[in-house]
VMD Tcl script that draws the C-alpha trace (Angstrom):
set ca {
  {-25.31 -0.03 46.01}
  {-23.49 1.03 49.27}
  {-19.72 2.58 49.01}
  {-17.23 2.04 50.72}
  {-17.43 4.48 54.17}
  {-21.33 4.70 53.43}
  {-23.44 2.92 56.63}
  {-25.20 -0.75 55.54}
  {-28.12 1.05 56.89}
  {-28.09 3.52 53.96}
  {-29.84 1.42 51.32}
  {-33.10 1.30 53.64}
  {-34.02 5.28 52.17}
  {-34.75 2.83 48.53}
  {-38.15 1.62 49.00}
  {-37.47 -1.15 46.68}
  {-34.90 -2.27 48.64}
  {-35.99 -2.44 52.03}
  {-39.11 -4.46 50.57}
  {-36.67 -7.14 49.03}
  {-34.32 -6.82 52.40}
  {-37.79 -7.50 54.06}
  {-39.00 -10.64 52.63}
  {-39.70 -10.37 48.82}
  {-36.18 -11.12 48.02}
  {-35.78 -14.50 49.28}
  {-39.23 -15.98 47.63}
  {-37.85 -14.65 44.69}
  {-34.03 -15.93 45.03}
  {-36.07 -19.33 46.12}
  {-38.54 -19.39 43.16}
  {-35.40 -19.12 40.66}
  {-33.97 -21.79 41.96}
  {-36.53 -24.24 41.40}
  {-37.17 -23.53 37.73}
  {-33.08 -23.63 37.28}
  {-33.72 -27.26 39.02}
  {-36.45 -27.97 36.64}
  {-34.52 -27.08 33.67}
  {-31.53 -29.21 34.86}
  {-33.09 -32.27 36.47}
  {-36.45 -32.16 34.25}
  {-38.16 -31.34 38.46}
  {-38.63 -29.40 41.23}
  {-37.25 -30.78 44.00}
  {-39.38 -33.63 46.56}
  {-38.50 -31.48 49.78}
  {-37.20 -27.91 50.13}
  {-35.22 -26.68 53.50}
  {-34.64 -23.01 54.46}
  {-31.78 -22.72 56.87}
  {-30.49 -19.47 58.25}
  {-29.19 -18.04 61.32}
  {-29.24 -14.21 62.77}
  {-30.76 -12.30 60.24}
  {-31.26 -15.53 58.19}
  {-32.82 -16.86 61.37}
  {-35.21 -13.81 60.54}
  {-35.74 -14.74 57.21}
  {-36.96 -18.47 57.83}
  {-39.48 -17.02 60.29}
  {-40.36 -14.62 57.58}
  {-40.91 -17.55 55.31}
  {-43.04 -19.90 57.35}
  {-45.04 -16.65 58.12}
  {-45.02 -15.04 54.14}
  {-45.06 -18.14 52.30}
  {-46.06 -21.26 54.39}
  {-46.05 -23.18 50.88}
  {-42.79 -23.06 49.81}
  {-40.07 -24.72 52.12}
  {-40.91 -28.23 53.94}
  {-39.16 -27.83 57.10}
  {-37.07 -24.66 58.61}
  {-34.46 -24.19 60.78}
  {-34.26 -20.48 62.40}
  {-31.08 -20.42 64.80}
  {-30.57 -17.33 66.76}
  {-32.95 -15.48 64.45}
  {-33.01 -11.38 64.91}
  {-36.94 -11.39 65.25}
  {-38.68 -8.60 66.69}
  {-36.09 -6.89 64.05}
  {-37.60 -3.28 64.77}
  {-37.38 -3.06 68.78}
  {-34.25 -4.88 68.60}
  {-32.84 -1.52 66.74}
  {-34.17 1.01 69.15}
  {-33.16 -1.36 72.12}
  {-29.94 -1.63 70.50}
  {-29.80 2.01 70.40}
  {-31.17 2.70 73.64}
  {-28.50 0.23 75.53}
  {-25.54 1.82 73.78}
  {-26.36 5.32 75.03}
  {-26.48 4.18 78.21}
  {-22.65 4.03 77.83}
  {-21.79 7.30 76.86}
  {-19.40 8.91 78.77}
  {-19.04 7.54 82.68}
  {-21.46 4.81 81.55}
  {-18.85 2.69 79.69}
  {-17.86 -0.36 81.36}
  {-14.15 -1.14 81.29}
  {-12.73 -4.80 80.26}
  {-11.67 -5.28 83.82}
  {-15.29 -4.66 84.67}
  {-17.03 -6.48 82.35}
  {-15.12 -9.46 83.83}
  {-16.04 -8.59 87.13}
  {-19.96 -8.55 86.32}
  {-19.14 -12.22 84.64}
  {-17.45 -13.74 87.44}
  {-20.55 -12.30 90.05}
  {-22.82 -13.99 87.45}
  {-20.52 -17.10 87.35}
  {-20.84 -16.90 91.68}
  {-24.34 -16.64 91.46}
  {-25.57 -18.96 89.10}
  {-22.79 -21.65 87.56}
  {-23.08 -24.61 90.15}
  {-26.97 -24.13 90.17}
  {-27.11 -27.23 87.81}
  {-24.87 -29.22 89.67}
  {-21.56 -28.72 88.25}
  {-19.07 -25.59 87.87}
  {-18.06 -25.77 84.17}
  {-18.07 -21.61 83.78}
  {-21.66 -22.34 82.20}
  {-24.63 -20.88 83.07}
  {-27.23 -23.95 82.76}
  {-30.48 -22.60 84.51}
  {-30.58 -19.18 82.76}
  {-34.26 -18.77 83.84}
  {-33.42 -18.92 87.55}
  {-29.84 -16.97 87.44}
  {-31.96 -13.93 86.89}
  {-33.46 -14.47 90.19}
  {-29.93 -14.83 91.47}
  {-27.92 -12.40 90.16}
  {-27.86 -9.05 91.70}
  {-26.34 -6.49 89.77}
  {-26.39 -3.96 92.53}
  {-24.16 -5.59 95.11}
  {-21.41 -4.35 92.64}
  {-21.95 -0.76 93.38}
  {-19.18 1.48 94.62}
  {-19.29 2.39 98.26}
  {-19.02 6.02 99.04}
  {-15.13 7.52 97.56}
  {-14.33 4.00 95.89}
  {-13.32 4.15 92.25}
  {-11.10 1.47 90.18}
  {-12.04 -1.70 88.43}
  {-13.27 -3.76 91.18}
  {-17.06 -1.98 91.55}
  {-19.49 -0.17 89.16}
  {-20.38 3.30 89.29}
  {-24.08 4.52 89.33}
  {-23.63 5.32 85.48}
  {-22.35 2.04 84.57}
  {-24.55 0.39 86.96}
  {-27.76 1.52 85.36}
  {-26.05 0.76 81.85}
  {-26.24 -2.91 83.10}
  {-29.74 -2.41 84.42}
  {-30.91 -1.07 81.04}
  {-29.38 -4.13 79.43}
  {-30.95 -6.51 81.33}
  {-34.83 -4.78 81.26}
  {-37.05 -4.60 78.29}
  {-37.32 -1.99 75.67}
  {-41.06 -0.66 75.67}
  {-42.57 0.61 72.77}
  {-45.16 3.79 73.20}
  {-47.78 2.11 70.64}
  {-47.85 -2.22 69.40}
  {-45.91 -3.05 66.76}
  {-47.16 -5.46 64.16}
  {-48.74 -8.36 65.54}
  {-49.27 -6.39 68.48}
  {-45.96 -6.42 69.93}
  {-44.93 -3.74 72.64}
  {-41.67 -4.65 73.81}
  {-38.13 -5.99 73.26}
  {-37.12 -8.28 76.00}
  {-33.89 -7.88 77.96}
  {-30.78 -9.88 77.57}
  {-30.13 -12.83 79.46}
  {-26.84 -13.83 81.47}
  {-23.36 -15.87 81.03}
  {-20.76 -15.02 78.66}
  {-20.28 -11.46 79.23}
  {-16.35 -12.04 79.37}
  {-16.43 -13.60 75.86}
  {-13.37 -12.37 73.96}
  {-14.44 -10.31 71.31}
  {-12.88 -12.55 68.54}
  {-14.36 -11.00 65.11}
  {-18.15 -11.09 65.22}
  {-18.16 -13.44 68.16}
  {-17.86 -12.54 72.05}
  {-20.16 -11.59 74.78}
  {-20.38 -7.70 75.88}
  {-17.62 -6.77 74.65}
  {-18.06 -7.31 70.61}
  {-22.00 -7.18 70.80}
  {-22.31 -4.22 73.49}
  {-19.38 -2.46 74.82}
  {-17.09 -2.31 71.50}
  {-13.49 -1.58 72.92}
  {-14.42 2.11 73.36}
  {-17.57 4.23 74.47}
  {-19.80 4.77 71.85}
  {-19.43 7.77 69.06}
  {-22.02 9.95 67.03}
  {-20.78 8.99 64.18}
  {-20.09 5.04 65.18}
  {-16.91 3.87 64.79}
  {-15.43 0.40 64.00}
  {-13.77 0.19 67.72}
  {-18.02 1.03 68.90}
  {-19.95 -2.04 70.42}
  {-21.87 -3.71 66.77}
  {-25.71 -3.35 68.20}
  {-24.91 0.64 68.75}
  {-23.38 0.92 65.21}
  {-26.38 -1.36 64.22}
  {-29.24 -0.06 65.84}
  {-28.35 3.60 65.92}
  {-27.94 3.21 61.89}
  {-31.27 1.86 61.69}
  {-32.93 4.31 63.59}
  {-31.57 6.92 61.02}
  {-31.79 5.54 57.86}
  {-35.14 3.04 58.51}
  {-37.17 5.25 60.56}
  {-36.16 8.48 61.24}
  {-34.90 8.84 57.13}
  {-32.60 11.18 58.52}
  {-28.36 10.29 58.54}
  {-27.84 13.75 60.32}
  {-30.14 13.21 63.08}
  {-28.33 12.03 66.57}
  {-30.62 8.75 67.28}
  {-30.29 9.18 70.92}
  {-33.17 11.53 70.46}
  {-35.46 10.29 68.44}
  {-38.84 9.60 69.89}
  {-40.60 6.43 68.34}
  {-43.96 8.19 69.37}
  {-43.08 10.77 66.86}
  {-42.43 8.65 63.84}
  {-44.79 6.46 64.80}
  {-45.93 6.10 61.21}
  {-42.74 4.77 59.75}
  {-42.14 2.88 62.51}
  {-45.71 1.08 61.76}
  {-44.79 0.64 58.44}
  {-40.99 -1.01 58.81}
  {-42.54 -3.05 61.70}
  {-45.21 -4.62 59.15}
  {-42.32 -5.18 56.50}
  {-39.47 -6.40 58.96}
  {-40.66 -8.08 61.74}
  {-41.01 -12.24 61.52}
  {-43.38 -12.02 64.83}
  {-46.72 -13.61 63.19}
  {-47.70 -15.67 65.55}
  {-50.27 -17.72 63.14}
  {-48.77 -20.56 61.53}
  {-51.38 -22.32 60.97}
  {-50.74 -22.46 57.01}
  {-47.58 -23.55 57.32}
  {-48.75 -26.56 59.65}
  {-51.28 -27.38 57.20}
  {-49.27 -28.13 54.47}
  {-47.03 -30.53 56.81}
  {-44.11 -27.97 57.18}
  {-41.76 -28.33 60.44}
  {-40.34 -25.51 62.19}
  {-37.14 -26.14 64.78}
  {-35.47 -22.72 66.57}
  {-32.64 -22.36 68.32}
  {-31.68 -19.70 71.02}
  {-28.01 -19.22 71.99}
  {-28.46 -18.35 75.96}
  {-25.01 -16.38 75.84}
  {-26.29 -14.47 72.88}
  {-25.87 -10.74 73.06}
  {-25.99 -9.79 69.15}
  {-29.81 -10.40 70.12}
  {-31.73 -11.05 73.41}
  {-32.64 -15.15 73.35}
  {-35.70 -13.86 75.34}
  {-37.20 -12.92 71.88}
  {-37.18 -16.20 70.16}
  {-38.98 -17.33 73.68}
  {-41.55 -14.94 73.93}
  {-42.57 -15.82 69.85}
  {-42.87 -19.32 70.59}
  {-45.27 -18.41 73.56}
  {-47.26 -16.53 71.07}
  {-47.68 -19.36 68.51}
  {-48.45 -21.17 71.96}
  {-51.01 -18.94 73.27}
  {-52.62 -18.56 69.24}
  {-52.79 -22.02 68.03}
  {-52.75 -24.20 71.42}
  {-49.71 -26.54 72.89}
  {-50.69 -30.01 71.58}
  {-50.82 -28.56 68.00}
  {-47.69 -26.29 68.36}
  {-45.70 -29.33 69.62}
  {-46.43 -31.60 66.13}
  {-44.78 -29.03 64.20}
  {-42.56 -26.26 66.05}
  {-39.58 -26.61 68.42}
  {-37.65 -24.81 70.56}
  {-34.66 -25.34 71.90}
  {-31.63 -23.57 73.72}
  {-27.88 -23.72 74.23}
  {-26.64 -22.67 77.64}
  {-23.39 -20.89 77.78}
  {-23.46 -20.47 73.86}
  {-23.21 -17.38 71.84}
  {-24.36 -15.75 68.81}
  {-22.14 -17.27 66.58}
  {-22.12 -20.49 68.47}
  {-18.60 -20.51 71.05}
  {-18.03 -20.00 74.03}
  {-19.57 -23.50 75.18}
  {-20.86 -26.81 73.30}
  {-22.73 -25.77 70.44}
  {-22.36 -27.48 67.57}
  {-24.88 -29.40 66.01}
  {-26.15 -31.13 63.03}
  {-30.50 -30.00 62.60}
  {-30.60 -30.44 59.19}
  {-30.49 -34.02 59.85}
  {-32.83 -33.55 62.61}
  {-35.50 -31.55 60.45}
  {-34.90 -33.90 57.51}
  {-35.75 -36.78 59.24}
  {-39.25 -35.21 61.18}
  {-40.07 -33.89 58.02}
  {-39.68 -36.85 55.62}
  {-39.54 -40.00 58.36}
  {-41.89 -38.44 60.38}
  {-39.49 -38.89 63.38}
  {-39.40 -36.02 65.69}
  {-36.42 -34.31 67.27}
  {-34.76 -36.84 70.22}
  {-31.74 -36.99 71.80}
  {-30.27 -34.23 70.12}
  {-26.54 -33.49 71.60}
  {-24.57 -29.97 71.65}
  {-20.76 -30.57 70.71}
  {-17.27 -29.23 71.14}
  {-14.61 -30.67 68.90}
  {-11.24 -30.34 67.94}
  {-11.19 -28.11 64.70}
  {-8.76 -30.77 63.08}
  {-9.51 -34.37 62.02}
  {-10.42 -36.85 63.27}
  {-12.64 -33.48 64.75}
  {-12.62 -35.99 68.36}
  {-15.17 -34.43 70.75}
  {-14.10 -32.42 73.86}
  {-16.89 -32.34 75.71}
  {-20.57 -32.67 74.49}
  {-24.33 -31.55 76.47}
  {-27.93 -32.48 75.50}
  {-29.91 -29.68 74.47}
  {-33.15 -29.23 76.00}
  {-36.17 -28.36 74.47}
  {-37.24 -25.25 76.27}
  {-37.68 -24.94 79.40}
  {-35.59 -27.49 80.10}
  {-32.02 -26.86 80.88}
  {-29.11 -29.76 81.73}
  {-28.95 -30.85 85.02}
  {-25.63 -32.64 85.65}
  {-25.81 -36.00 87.53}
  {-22.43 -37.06 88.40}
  {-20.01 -39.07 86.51}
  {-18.02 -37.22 83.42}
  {-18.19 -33.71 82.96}
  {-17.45 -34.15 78.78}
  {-20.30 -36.63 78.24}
  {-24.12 -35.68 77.75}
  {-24.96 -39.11 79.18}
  {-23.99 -37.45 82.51}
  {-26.91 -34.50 82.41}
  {-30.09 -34.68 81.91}
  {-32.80 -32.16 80.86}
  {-34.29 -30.88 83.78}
  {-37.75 -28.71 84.03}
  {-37.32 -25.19 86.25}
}
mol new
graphics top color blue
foreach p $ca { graphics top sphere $p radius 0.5 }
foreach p [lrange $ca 0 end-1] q [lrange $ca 1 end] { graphics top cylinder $p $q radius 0.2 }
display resetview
């Protein structure tokens, strides 16, 4: 239905649509195609897969958590769970760089190459990648790059842009839980904030930043999660395209916020249907990913964790995450085949092992550049010595 100039966001004021944008949309899309298989192979498939990443991450969350009967085994990579704070976190982090707030492209590099100082040879090796993104938070101090007293220019942060890295890094609170009893949106992790902003891909500035400070309306030069989130905070909760979303008050909508929350957000943490019937779950966080915080995929796993217990949590779900990788999978080895993976747990019975990360040449023979394992979270690659392009020479270390 949208028009050209009209804001994606717009179709959320049709209550049909947001309910198919939600979830009902894909069982239906997914129940069509099995009776078009039955009518052409006589039917249904043995095995069905759900594969999707970003939103579509969202959406095979959505469907282990709506309808734990109908797909075998799912891969979620990167998935945009949590999908309500994500928009009013998204919204608060791009006003914090209105005006003086507004980091330049000089500075962004600057904060990368302090995070790069800080944390890159904590695993052993400088490769420009942050392995150990757990304990780089504990190293990285945002703060040391404050401008002394009369010093101005690309080589320090002001107190505006300063706090508008703070508030990136620090969690969004809501004022009430969201559904599943959810309060807060995590904050965003470190590495890749230098990314070039190459389409939807980069680091802070494609995802944050944009390559201008934010506008009421957004425009296309605006960083994507302020032209995302401050969309979705007119047209999905506030129902309002005039109102400026810098000041709406979740408290105050609190009722539509409930109800989008219930509809949108793949955060049930009881999967216990879904491991009934056999299915397998595998997600993927990009560490590097600023689209969405990587924390979020974390924390849900901890809540399937802390609701159905470790030992039956490990038979059927796993998590895993690429350092240095991010959102749409550069910026660092990243490639890798998990439908083979999930096939083979789900009809072998063979369990995720030795799964590699990969960087190839994007013309045959597609020869591998360099290659890392990927660690089942916590872990994160520890080099040993020997060749810095083979995964034999790392191995998955705990924090």
């Amino acid at each position: 239905q949208n028009q050209p100039g009209v804001p994606p966001q717009a179709f959320a004021l049709n209550d049909e649509a947001l309910v198919n944008f939600a979830h009902a949309s894909y069982k239906k899309a997914g129940d069509v195609s099995v009776a078009l298989m039955k009518r052409a192979y006589g039917r249904a498939p043995d095995k069905r897969y759900f594969v999707g990443s970003s939103e579509g991450g969202r959406e095979g969350l959505t469907m282990a958590q709506r309808y734990p009967k109908d797909f075998d085994g799912i891969y979620s990579r990167v998935p945009v769970i949590n999908w309500t704070l994500l928009q009013f976190a998204g919204t608060r982090n791009g006003a914090a760089t209105f005006g003086d707030g507004w980091l330049r492209p000089a500075q962004v590099k600057l904060v990368h190459e302090a995070v790069l100082a800080a944390c890159d040879a904590a695993d052993g090796l400088a490769d420009r990648i942050v392995a150990d993104a757990a304990g780089c938070r504990q190293r990285f101090d945002a703060t040391r790059l404050r401008c002394t007293a009369g010093e101005t220019g690309d080589g320090c942060l002001s107190e505006a842009q300063l706090r508008a890295v703070q508030t990136l890094h620090s969690p969004y609170r809501a004022p009430f839980a969201l559904a599943h009893g959810v309060t807060e949106y995590p904050g965003y992790g470190l590495g890749g904030e230098d990314a070039p902003p190459l389409g939807p891909t980069g680091g802070w500035r494609a995802w944050w930043l944009g390559g201008a400070a934010p506008t009421l309306p957004p425009q296309p030069s605006n960083g994507i999660a302020w032209v995302y989130g401050s969309g979705a905070v007119q047209y999905f909760y506030a129902r309002d395209p005039k109102i400026d979303p810098r000041t709406v008050d979740m408290a105050a909508v609190a009722p539509r916020v409930r109800e989008v929350s219930a509809l949108m957000d793949s955060t049930n943490p009881d999967l216990s249907a879904f491991h009934a019937r056999g299915g397998k779950l595998i997600v993927l966080e990009n560490l590097a990913d600023y689209a969405q915080s990587p924390q979020a995929g974390i924390a849900y796993h901890a809540s399937v964790v802390r609701r159905m217990g470790r030992e039956t949590v490990e038979r059927f779900f796993k998590l895993y995450t690429a350092p240095g990788v991010d959102h749409v999978g550069a910026g660092a080895p990243g490639g890798i085949d998990m439908l083979a993976a999930l096939a083979d747990w789900v009809e072998r019975g063979r369990p995720p092992a030795g799964l590699q990360l990969v960087e190839q040449d994007p013309k045959p023979p597609f020869a591998v550049r360099r290659a890392r394992p990927l660690c089942e979270w916590p872990a994160w690659p520890r080099w040993l010595g020997g060749d810095a392009a083979s995964a034999s020479s790392f191995e998955c270390s705990m924090p």
